[in-house]
C-alpha positions in Angstrom: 0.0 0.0 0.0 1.1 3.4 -1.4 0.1 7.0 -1.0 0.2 9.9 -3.3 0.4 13.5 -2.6 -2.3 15.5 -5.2 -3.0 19.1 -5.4 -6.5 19.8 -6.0 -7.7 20.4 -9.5 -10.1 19.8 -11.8 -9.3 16.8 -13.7 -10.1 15.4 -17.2 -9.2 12.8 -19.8 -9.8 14.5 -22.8 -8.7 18.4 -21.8 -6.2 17.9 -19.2 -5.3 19.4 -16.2 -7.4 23.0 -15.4 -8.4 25.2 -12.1 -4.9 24.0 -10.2 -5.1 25.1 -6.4 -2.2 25.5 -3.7 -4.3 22.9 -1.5 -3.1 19.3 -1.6 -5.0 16.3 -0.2 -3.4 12.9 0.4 -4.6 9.9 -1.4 -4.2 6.0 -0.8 -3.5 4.3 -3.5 -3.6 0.2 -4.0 -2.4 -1.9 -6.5 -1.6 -0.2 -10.0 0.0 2.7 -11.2 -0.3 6.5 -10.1 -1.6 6.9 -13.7 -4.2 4.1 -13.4 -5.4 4.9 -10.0 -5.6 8.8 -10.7 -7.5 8.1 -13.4 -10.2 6.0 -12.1 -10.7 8.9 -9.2 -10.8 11.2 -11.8 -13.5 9.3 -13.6 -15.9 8.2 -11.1 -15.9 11.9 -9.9 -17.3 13.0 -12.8 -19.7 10.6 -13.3 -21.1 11.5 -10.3 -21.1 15.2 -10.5 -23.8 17.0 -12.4 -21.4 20.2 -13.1 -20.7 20.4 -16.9 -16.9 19.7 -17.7 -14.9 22.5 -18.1 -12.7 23.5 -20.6 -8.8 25.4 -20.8 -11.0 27.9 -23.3 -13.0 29.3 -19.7 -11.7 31.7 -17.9 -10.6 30.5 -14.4 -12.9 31.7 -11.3 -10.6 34.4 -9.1 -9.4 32.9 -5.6 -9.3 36.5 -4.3 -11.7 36.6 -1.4 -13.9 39.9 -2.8 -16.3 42.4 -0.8 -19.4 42.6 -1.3 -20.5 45.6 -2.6 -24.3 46.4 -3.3 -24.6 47.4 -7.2 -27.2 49.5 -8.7 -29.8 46.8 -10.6 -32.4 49.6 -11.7 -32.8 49.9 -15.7 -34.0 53.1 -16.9 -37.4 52.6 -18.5 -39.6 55.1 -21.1 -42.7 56.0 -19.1 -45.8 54.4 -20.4 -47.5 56.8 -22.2 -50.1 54.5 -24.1 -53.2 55.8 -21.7 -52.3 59.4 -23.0 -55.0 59.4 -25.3 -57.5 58.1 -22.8 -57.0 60.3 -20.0 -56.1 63.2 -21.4 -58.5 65.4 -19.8 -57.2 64.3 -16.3 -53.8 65.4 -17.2 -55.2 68.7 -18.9 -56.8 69.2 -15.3 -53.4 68.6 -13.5 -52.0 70.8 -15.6 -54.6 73.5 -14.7 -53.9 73.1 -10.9 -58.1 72.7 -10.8 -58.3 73.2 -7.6 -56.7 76.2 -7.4 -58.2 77.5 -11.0 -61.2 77.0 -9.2 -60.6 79.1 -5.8 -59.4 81.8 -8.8 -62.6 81.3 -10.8 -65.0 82.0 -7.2 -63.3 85.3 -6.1 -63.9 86.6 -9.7 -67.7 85.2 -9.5 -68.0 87.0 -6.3 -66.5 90.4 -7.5 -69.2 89.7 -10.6 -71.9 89.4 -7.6 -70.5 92.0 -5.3 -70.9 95.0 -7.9 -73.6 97.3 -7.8 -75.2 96.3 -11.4 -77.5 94.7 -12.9 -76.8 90.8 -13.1 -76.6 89.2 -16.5 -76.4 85.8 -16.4 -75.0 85.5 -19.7 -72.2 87.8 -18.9 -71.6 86.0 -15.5 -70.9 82.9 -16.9 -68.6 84.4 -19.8 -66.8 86.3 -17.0 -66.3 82.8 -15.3 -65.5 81.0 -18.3 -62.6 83.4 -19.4 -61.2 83.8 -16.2 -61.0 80.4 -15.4 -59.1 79.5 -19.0 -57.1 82.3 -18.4 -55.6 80.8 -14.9 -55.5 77.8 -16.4 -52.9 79.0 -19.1 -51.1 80.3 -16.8 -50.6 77.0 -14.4 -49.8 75.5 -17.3 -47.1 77.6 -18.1 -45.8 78.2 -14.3 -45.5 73.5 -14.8 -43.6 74.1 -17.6 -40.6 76.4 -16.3 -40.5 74.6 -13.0 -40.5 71.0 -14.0 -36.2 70.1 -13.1 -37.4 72.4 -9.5 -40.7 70.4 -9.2 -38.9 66.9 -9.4 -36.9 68.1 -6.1 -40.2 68.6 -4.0 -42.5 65.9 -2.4 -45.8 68.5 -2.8 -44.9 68.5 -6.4 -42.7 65.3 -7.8 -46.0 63.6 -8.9 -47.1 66.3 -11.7 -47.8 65.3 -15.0 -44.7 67.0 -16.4 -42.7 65.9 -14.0 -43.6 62.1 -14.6 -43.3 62.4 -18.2 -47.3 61.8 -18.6 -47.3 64.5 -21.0 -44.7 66.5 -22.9 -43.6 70.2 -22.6 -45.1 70.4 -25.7 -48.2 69.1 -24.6 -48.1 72.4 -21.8 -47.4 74.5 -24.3 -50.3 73.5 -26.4 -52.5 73.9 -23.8 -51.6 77.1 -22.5 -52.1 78.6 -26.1 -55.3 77.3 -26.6 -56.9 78.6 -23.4 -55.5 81.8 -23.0 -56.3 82.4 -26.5 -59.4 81.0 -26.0 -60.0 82.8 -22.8 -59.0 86.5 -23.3 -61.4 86.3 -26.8 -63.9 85.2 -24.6 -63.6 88.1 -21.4 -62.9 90.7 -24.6 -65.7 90.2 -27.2 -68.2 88.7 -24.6 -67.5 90.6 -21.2 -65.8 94.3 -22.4 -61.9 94.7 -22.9 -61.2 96.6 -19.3 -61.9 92.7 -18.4 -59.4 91.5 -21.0 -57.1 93.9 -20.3 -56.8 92.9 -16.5 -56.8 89.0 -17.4 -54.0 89.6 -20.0 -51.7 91.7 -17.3 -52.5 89.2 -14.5 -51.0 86.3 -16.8 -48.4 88.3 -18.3 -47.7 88.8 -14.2 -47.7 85.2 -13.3 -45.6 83.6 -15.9 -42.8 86.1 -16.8 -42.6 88.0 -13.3 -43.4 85.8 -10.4 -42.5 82.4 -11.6 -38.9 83.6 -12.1 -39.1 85.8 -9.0 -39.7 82.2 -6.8 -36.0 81.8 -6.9 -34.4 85.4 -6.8 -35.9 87.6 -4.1 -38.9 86.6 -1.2 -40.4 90.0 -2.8 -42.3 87.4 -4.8 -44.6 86.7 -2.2 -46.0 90.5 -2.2 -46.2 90.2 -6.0 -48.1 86.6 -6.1 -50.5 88.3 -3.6 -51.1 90.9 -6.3 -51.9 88.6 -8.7 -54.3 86.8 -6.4 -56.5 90.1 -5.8 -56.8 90.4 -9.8 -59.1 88.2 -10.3 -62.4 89.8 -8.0 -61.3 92.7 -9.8 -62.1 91.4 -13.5 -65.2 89.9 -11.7 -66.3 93.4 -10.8 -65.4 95.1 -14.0 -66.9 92.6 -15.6 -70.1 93.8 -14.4 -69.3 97.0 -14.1 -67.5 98.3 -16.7 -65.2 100.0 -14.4 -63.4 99.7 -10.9 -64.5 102.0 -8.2 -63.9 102.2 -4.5 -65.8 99.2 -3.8 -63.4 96.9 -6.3 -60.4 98.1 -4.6 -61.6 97.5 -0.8 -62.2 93.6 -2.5 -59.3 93.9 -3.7 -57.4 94.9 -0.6 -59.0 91.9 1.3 -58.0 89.3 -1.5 -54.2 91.2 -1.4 -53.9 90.5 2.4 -55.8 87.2 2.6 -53.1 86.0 0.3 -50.1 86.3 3.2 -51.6 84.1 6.2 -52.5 81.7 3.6 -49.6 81.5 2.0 -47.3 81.9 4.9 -48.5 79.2 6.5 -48.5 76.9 4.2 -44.7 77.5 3.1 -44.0 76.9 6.5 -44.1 73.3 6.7 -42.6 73.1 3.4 -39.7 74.4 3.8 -37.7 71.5 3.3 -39.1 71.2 0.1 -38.5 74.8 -0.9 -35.2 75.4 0.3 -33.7 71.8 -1.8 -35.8 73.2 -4.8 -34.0 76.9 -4.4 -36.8 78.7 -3.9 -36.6 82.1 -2.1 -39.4 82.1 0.2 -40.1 84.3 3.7 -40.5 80.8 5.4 -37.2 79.6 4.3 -35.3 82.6 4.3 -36.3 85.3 7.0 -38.9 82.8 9.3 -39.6 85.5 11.8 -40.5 87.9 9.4 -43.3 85.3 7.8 -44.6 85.1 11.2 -44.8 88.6 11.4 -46.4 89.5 7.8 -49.3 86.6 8.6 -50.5 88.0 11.7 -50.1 91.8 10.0 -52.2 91.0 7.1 -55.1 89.2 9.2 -55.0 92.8 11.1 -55.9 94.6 7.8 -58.5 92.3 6.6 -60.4 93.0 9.7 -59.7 97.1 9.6 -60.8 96.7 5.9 -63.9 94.9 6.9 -64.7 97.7 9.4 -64.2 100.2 7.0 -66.4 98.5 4.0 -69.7 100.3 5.2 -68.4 104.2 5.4 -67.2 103.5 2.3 -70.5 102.0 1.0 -69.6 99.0 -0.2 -71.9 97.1 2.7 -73.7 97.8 5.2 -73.2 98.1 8.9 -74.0 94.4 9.7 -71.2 93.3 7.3 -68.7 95.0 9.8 -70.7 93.1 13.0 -71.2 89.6 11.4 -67.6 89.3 9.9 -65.7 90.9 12.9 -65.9 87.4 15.2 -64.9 85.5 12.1 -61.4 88.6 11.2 -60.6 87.8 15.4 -60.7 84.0 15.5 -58.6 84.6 12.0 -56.3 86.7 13.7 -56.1 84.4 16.8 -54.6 82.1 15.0 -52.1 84.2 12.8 -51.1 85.7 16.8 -51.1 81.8 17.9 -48.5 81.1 14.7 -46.5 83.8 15.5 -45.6 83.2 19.1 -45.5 79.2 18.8 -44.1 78.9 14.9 -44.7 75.2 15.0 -46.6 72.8 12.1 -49.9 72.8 14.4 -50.7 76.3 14.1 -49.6 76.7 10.7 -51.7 74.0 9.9 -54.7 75.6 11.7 -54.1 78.3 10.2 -54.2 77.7 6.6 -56.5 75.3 7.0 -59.3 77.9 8.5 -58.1 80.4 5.6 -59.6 78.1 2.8 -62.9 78.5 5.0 -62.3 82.2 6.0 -62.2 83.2 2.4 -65.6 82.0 1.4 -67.9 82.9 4.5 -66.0 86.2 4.2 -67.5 86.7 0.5 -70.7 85.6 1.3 -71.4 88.1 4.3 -70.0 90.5 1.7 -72.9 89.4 -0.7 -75.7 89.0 1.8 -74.6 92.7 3.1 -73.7 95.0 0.3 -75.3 98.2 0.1 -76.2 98.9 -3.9 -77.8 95.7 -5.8 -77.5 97.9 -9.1 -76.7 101.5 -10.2 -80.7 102.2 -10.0 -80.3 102.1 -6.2 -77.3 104.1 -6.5 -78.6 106.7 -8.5 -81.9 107.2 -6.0 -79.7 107.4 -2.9 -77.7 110.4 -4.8 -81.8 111.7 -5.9 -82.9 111.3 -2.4 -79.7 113.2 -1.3 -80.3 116.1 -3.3 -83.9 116.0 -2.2 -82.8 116.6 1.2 -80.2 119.5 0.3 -83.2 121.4 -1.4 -85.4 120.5 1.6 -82.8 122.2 3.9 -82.2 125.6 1.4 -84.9 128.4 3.4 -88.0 129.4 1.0 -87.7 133.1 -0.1 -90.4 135.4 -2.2 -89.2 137.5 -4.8 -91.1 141.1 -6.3 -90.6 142.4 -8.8 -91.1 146.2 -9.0 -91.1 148.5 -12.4 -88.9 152.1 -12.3 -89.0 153.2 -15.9 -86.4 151.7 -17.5 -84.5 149.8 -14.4 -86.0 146.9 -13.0 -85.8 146.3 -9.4 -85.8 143.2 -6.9 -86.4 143.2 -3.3 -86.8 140.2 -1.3 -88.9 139.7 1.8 -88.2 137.0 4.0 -91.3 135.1 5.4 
């Protein structure tokens, strides 16, 4: 009895020797050659094993001991677009921000209501139509210059541009149709002051504040501009003009625009400050805090003022003064705390504020048309005349100089 000293490797007949290692293992050989006996262990092995033989052409596994390293296995895929066609109205909805076209679309129905004319409801609905359209256009266009700054934000990552739903193209598209569509509409079926104002507000929106989000916070004062347009079209819609009682609607809408705003930035600031945006929240958070609870102060000194200005009457100022202090409670309670609670009460009670606030407006307002304007100004002159003392007048012949005296009753 012999042994035999073999390194390990993979052995065949027909290829030879492959896959040599440094370790060695002993063997015990019996009658026979080395040849002989090496070769019937090389045999039965492979008969048993299931692995494939391998060949000097293979490239021989490394012995390095590697670390493992987690690799990126995501594959870049196009983004389905075949239900384009099919719900292409949704998309053109997200690409209108509809809910916020709509919030746009009620302030400029209730500046329609709040004038003091006479309601046409054919003009109404026009008025509504091309305003809408017209914001539409312009939430269109305010998608398509922010889509790389969009992608950054959780509020905004899922928008249709953003998820490659629909094409810039597509937004583009869109936004000509309906602002052309809209503007025809508010100038050749409201009047062109109408047109005017919707044409300046979206000039306003796309080419001032959109690139203003990431240069200066002034771009909160100038969005709040652009959110008190709309009442204002409303009301020359039905007007024909803007008087006194547009621009105290106006005023509110301007300073609504802050607490709401403000407090909804604040809890994204995250958001806003990866995206770049230059926002009071993110830049200068005291002075957000302060500008809320300023505004909410006006709103209610504006609402006070509404009835010597006769826009309303004097149970506007008393029915919409507990709803301006609970407002202004909670801009004070935001200010001093500057948490995610109170900024969340707070913008949450704006988006009712705004409403209940309009329709005290419309239940209260003094003039329902110019008629009623035009008798209080009758009825005022009546009462000047009243007041002037009567006086009889003779007349008394001199030759050629006529003579007046007066006698006083």
């Amino acid at each position: 009895m012999s042994y035999i000293k073999v390194l390990h490797c993979t052995l065949c007949l027909k290829h030879g020797t492959i896959g040599l290692s440094t370790k060695s293992v002993v063997l015990k050989i019996g009658n026979g050659t080395v040849a002989q006996q090496i070769a019937r262990i090389s045999t039965s092995h492979n008969w048993r094993s299931q692995l494939p033989l391998t060949t000097q052409s293979q490239t021989l596994p490394s012995t390095k001991k590697t670390k493992n390293v987690l690799q990126d296995t995501r594959v870049w895929k196009e983004t389905p677009s075949l239900d384009r066609k099919e719900n292409f109205g949704q998309y053109c909805m997200m690409l209108s921000k509809f809910r916020l076209t709509s919030l746009v679309v009620m302030t400029s129905m209730a500046g329609y209501a709040l004038a003091p004319a006479p309601f046409c409801l054919t003009t109404f609905a026009l008025c509504a139509a091309g305003t809408g359209l017209v914001s539409a256009a312009a939430n269109s266009i305010n998608q398509y210059h922010e889509v790389p700054f969009d992608a950054q934000m959780s509020r905004t990552k899922n928008r249709v541009l953003v998820k490659g739903l629909l094409e810039p193209v597509h937004a583009i598209s869109f936004a000509g149709v309906t602002s052309a569509t809209g503007l025809s509409i508010l100038y050749f079926g409201v009047n062109p002051l109408t047109a005017g104002l919707g044409a300046a507000n979206l000039f306003l929106y796309t080419s001032v504040y959109t690139p203003m989000k990431r240069m200066s916070i002034l771009n909160t004062w100038l969005g709040s501009v652009v959110g008190a347009i709309p009442p204002l079209m409303g009301w020359a819609g039905c007007t024909g003009n803007l008087d006194v009682g547009a621009l105290v609607l106006g005023a509110i809408l301007y300073s609504w625009q802050f607490p709401h705003f403000n407090a909804l930035s604040w809890n994204l600031r995250p958001d806003y400050s990866r995206a770049g945006y230059r926002m009071m929240a993110v830049t200068d958070p005291a002075l957000c805090r302060r500008v809320a609870l300023r505004h909410t102060g006006i709103i209610t000194a504006t609402c006070l003022a509404s009835p010597y200005l006769d826009v309303t009457n004097m149970w506007f100022a008393l029915e919409s003064l507990p709803l301006n202090i609970y407002f202004m409670y909670l801009a004070w309670q935001f200010y001093k705390k500057s948490d995610s609670g109170s900024s969340r009460k707070l913008f949450r009670f704006s988006l009712i504020h705004l409403p209940l606030l309009m329709v005290l407006m419309l239940v209260n307002k003094k003039y329902w048309s110019s008629a009623d304007i035009q008798d209080q100004k009758d009825s005022l002159k009546s009462q000047d005349l009243s007041k002037v003392p009567e006086a009889r007048i003779t007349v008394l012949l001199r030759g050629p100089v006529v003579a007046a005296q007066e006698n006083q009753s």
